[in-house]
C-alpha positions as CSV (number, residue, x, y, z in Angstrom):
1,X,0.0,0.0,0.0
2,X,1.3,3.6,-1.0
3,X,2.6,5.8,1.7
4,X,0.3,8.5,2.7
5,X,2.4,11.4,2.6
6,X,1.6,14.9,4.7
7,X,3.6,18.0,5.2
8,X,5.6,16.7,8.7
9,X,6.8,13.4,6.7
10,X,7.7,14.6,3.2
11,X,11.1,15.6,3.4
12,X,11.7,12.4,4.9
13,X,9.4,10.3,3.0
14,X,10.1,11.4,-0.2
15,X,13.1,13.9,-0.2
16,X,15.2,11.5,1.2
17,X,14.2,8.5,-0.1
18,X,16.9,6.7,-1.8
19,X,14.0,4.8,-4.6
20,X,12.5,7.6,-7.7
21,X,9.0,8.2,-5.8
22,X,6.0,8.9,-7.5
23,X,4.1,11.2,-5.6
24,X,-0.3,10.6,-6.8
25,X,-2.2,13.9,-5.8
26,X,-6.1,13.0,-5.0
27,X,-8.8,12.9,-3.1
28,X,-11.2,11.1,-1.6
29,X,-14.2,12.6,-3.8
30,X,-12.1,12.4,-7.3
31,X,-13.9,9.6,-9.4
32,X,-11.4,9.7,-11.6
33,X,-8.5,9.1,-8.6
34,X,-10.8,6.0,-7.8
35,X,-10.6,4.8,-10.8
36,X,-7.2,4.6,-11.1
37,X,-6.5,3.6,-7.9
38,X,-6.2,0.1,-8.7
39,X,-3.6,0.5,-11.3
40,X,-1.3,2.9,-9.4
41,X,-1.1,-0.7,-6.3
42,X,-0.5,-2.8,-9.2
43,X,2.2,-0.7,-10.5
44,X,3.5,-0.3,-7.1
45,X,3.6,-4.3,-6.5
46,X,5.5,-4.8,-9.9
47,X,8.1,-2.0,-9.3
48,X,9.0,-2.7,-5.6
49,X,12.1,-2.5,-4.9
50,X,12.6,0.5,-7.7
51,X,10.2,2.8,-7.6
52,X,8.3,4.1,-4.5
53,X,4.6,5.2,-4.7
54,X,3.0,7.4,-2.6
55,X,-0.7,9.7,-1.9
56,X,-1.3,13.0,-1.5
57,X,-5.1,14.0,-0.2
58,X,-4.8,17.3,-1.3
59,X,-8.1,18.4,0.9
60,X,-5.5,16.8,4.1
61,X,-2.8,18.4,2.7
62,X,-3.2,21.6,0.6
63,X,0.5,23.1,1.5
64,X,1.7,20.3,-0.5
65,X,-1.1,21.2,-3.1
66,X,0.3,24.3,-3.2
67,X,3.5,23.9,-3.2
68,X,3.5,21.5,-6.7
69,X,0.7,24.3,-8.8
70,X,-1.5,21.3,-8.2
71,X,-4.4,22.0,-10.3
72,X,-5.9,19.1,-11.6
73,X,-6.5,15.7,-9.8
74,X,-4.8,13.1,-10.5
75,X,-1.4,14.4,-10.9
76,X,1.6,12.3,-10.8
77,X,4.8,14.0,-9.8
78,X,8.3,12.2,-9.9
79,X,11.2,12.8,-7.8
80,X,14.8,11.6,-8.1
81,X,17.5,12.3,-5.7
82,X,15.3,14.7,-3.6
83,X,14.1,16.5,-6.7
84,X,11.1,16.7,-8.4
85,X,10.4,16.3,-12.1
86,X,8.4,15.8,-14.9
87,X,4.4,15.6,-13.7
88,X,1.5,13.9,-15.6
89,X,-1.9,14.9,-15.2
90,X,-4.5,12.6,-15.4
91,X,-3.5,9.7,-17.2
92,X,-5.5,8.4,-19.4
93,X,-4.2,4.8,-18.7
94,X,-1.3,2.5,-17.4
95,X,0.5,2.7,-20.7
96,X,0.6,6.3,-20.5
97,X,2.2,6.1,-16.8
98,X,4.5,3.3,-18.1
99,X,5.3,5.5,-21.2
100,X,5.9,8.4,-18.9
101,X,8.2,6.4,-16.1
102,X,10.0,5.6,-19.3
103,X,10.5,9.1,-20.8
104,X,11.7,10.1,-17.0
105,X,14.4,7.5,-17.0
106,X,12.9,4.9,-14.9
């Protein structure tokens, strides 16, 4: 299960961590961030080990909203080595998050 990531742990959680993390914004109300729920744990089962995933709830946590021009839910931002990268905003499908891992390197 993805870490649930807040404001107190993100440095820590994400910053430091020594795996690329993809950071999902959503919330509880998003249909959309339902929907693709399931495919963000299966991606996270078949890259453990090399990727990290974890949540945002952006209603829980609108500093970090802030902070990333979070606009539009789902986003997925990357970070690598404590910096963040390329984002995708709601994608369409697992290919599209596979094709944009890919184009980021991983």
């Amino acid at each position: 299960m993805a870490t649930v990531i807040t404001k107190d742990n993100f440095d820590q959680e994400v910053i430091g961590s020594q795996l690329p993390v993809i950071l999902d914004f959503q919330a509880p109300w998003c249909m959309y961030c339902r929907r693709l729920a399931p495919v963000i744990a299966k991606l996270e089962t078949e890259w453990e080990g090399k990727v990290r995933f974890a949540t945002v709830d952006i209603d829980e946590q609108p500093e970090l909203e802030e902070r990333f021009d979070i606009s539009t839910i789902p986003s997925l931002i990357l970070f690598q080595a404590g910096k963040n990268g390329s984002t995708l905003v709601n994608p369409p499908s697992r290919g599209a998050i596979l094709n944009w891992m890919k184009e980021q390197g991983i």
